[in-house]
N, C-alpha and C positions, 0 to 999 in steps of 0.2 A: 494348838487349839486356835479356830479361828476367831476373828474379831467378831462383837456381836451385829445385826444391823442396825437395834436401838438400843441402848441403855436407858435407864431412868431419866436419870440427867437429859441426855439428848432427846429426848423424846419428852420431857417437858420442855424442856428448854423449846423445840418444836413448835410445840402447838399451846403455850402459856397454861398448860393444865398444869394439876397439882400430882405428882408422882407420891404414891403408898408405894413403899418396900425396894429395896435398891437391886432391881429386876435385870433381866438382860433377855433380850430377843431373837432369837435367829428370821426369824421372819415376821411377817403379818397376815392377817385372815379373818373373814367377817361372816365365817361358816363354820359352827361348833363340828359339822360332821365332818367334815375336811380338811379340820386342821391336825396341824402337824407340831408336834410336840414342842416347845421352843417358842412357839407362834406369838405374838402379838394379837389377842383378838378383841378386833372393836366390833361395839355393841349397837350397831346400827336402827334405825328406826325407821321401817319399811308400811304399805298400807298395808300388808296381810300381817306382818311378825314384825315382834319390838326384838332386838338383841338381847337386850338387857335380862331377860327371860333365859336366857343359853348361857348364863356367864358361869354361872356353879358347874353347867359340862363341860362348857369349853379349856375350866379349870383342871376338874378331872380327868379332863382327857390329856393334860398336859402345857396347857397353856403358860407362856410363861409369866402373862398380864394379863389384863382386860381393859380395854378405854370406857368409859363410865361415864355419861351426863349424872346421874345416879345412882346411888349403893343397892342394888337388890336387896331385900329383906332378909334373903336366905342365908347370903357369904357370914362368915365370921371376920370379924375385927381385922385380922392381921395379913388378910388376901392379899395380893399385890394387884396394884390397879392404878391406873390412870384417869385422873377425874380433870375433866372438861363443861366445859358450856353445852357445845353440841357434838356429838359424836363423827355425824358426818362432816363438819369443819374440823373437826378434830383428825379425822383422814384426810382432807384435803392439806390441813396444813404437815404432815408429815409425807404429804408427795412434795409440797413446794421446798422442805428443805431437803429431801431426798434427792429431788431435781439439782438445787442450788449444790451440793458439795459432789456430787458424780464430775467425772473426767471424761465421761461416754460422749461420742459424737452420739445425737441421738436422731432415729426418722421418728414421724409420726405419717399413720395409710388408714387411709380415709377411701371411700368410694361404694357404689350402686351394691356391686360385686364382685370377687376377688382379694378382699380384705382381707380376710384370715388367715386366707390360702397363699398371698403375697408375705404377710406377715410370718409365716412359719417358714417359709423360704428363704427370707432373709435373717430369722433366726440360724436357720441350717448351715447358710453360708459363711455368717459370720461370726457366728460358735469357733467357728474353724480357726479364724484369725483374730484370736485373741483372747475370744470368750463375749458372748450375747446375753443380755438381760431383755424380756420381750412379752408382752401380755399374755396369761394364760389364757386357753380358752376363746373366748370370744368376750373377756372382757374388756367392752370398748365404752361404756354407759358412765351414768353420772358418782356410777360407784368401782365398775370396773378400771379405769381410766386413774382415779387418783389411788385405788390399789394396788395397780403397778408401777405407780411411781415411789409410791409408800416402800417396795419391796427392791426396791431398785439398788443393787450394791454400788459401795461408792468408788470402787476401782477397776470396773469394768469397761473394756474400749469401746463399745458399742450397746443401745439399746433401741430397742424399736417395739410402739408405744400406737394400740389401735384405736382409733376413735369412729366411733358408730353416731347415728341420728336416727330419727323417724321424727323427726319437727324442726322444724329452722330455728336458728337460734343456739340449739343443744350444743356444736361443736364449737362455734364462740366462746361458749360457757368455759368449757372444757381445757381449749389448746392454748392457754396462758398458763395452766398448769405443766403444761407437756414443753412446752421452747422447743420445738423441733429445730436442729438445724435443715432437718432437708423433711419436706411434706409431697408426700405420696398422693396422689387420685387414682384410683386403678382403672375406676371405669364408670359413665353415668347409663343409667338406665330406668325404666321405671321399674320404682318400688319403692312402697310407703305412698302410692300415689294418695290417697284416703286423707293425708294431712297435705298433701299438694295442689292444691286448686287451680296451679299457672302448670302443673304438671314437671315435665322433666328439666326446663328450664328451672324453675324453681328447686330442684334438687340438686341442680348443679348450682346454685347460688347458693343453697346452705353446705355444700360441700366444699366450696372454695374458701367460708368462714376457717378453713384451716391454718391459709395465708396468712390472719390476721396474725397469729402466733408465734408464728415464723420467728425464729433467732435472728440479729442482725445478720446480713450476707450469706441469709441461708439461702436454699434452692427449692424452688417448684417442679415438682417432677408429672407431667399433665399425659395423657393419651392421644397420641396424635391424630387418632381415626375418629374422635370422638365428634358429635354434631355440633356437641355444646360446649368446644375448644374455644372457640370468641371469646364464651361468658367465661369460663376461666381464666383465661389469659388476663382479660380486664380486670377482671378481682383480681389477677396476682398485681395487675399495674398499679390499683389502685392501692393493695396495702405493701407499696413499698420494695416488691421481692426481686431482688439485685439479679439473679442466676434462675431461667427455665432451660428445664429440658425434656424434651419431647420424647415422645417411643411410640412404637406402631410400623403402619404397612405402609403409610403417606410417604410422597418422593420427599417432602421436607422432615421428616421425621430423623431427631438426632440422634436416634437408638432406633435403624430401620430392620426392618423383619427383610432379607434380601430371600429367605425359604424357608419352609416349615412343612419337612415329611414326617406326618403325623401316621403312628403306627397306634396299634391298640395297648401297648405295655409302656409306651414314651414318644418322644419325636427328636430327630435330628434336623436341630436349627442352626440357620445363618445368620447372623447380622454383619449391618454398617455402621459403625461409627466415626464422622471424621476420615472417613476415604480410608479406612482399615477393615477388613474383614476377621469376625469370628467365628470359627462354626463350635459347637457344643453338643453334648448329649443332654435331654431333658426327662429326666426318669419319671414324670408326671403326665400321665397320659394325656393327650386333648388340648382343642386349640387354644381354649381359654387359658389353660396353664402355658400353652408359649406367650400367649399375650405376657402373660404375668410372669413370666423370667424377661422380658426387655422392660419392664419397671425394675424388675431387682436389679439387674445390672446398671440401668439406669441412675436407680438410689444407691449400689454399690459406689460406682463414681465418684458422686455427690459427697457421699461423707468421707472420702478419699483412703477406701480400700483399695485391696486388690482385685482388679475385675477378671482376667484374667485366669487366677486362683478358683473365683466365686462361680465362672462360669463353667470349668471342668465339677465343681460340687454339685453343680444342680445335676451331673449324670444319676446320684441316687437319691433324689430327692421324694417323698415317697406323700401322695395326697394325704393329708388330717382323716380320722376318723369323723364321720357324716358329711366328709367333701372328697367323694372320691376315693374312697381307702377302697381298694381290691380286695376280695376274701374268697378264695376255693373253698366249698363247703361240700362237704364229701356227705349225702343222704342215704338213705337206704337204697332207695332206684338208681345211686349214682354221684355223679360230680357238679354242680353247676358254678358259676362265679359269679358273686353277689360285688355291685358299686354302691355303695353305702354313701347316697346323696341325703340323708335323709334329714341331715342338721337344717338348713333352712330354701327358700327355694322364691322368685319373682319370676319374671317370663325371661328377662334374659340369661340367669341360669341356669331356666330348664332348658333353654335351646344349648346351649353348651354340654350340657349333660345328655341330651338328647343326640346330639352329634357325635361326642362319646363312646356311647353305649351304639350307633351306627358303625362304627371301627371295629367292632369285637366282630369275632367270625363264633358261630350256634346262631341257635333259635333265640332273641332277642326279644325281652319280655320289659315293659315299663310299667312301676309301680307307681300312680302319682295320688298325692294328697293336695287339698285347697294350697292354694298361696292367698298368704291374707295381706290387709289392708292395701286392695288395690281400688278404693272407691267404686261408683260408678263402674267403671268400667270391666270391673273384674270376670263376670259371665264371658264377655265377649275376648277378654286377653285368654281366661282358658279356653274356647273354642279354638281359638286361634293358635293352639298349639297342638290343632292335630297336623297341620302344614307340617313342622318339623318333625312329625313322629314319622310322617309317609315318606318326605325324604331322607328320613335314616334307616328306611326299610324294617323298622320295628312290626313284629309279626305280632304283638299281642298287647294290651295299653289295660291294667287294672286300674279303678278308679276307686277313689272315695273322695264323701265330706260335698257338701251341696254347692258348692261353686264346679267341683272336675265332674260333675252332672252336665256342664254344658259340653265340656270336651266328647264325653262318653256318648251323648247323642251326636257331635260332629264326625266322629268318627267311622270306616264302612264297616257296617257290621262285621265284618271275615275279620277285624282287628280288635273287636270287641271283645275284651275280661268283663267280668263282673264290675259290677258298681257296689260298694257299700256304703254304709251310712260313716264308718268311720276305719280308722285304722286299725281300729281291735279286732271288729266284723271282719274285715279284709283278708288279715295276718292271714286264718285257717284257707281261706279258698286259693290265695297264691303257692302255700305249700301244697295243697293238693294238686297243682296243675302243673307242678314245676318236673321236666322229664331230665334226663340225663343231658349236660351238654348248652343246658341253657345259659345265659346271661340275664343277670335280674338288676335293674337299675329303680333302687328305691328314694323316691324324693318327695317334699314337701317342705311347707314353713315348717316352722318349731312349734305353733300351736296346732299344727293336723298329727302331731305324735307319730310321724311317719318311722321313729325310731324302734315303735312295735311289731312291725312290719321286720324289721333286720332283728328282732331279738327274738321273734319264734322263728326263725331262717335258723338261727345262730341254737337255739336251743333245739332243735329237730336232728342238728347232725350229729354223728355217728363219733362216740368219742374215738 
């Protein structure tokens, strides 16, 4: 039987609360519907939902605790629980002692775009060599962030640990809990413009807050193609960080892209590192994903794996579901193939995606939803992305949500889908247009629900 990840004991001991009933954990979890039997689950306190309210299911579902600022009225006497001040310090401090007794070299990836998609890569490769502990999901927030460190086993060689923002400040917050020894950038770009007023500069200054957290003699791993390479580089001078290194297409790039034959199912890449060449398969279709295998090799390095090893792994490395996941969906008219971008989306991931979905050989069809909080300027960044629809030869461009109204009018009529008001409207009219042979590349932020779009796709096919 394995060891648990908290016991009572340890888990006050943790966080100076008061342990009900002499428990034991296999994990932790701050969601009664998804948790999993064994679970730890704290009762967090959100603007829409208190946790505390879910403790009697989260029990019944199998919970093996609950962390508690207070007793719900409902439980009986002899529950097992974990009673606290605050609940969400109450999970911060079972990341800080989950951090403190692990053996993991650990990264922390941070950036515009490519975060998730870097982060499950470097899961991939370093599952391999040893065993990976790594944020689910996309949780990179002020509750995601200390839940994977909460969950974090203490004899694992490796973990890699996502940290997200939309305001400055947040990732300061954040990566004191994290110690990375090696910190990730993947890429700056705008997005979240809406809380940026100095714009992309200033996005790269709350993204470099990563440094501050930095482990002693850790490593900056930066994008050498980047605009706003200066401003990081300075923030890493100014907080200390002993070891950069660089990746990209730039002749000084210390992880250089020497080729990148980009096909529609993967790409066969070169690099230079150090006056040594590697070439590799990269089973991730699209330029964006080679960018983002010379960061993982990059931060392979860094935390002193095998790169090598990691580089032959990325031959099957396969896009996250709503970044990229490929799905043949066999219809009644036929076959097409759905790119399910539909998890979140700024301008420069739709250009990546957009370029993408240019590689596939059919009749190429773009489904797009708003991209939000891009301030001001947001009408004019989605007009501006009918440039890259015309250069990818996209034959049809559906729209919704009253920001992709500007695109929809930018664009020449003969490329013109429908407009709806929303994703739901949409869903029915892209299934009716979709003929045999097509390629359907669905994207948007998380709040335009462009994921309804892929689930009437997904429920229309032919069992």
């Amino acid at each position: 039987m394995s060891a648990p990840l908290w016991t009572a004991a340890e888990a006050a001991r943790a966080t100076g609360g008061v342990a009900v009933g002499d428990w034991r954990a296999s994990g932790v979890s701050i969601d009664s519907r998804t948790l999993a039997p064994g679970d730890l689950f704290v009762a967090l306190v959100g603007e829409q939902r208190d946790g505390h309210a879910f403790v009697a299911d989260a029990l019944s579902r199998g919970a093996a605790a609950a962390v508690v600022a207070r007793r719900p009225e409902d439980l009986p006497a002899d529950v097992p629980l974990l009673e606290v001040a605050d609940t969400l310090e109450g999970l911060r401090a079972l990341a800080r002692a989950g951090r403190a007794r692990t053996v993991a070299r650990v990264a922390g990836v941070t950036g515009s775009v490519g975060k998730t998609g870097t982060k499950e890569a470097l899961r991939h490769v370093l599952d391999r060599q040893g065993g990976c502990h790594a944020s689910a999901a996309s949780h990179n927030n002020q509750w995601g962030v200390p839940l994977t460190l909460a969950r974090l086993p203490a004899g694992l060689p490796w973990a890699v640990v996502e940290i997200g923002m939309n305001h400055a400040g947040e990732i300061r917050a954040l990566v004191p809990l994290v110690r990375p020894h090696v910190a990730l950038i993947t890429a700056i770009a705008p997005a979240h413009l809406a809380f940026f007023p100095d714009g992309v500069e200033g996005i790269a200054r709350a993204k470099a807050e990563i440094f501050e957290g930095l482990a002693p003699g850790g490593t900056a791993v930066l994008p050498a193609d980047s605009q706003q390479l200066p401003i990081l580089l300075e923030a890493a001078r100014r907080a200390g960080v002993e070891r950069v290194l660089t990746f990209g297409e730039a002749a000084g790039a210390d992880w250089r892209c020497v080729s990148a034959e980009l096909g529609p199912e993967g790409s066969l890449i070169e690099v230079e590192r150090a006056g040594r060449r590697l070439r590799f398969r990269l089973g991730a279709p699209g330029r964006h994903w080679a960018d983002n295998a010379l960061g993982v090799l990059a931060v392979v390095e860094a935390l002193g794996a095998d790169v090598e090893r990691a580089a032959a792994d990325l031959a099957d490395l396969l896009p996250p579901a709503g970044r990229g996941r490929r799905r043949r969906i066999v219809l009644e008219s036929g076959e097409v193939l759905l790119l399910d971008e539909s998890y979140n989306a700024n301008p420069a991931s739709m250009a990546a995606a957009i370029a993408l979905l240019g590689l596939q050989p059919g009749r190429r069809i773009a489904v797009l939803g708003d991209m939000l909080e891009l301030g001001p300027r947001a009408e004019e960044l989605h007009a501006a992305l009918a440039a890259p629809l015309l250069a990818a030869g996209v034959d049809r461009v559906f729209t919704c949500g009253p920001l992709m109204a500007a695109l929809h009018h930018a664009l020449p009529p003969e490329r013109r889908g429908p407009h709806a008001v929303d994703s739901a409207a949409l869903a029915p009219l892209v299934r009716e247009a979709l003929r045999p042979g097509d390629v359907i590349l669905v994207k948007g932020s998380l709040g335009s629900r462009m994921v309804r779009v892929v689930a009437a796709l997904e429920a229309s096919a032919r069992s």
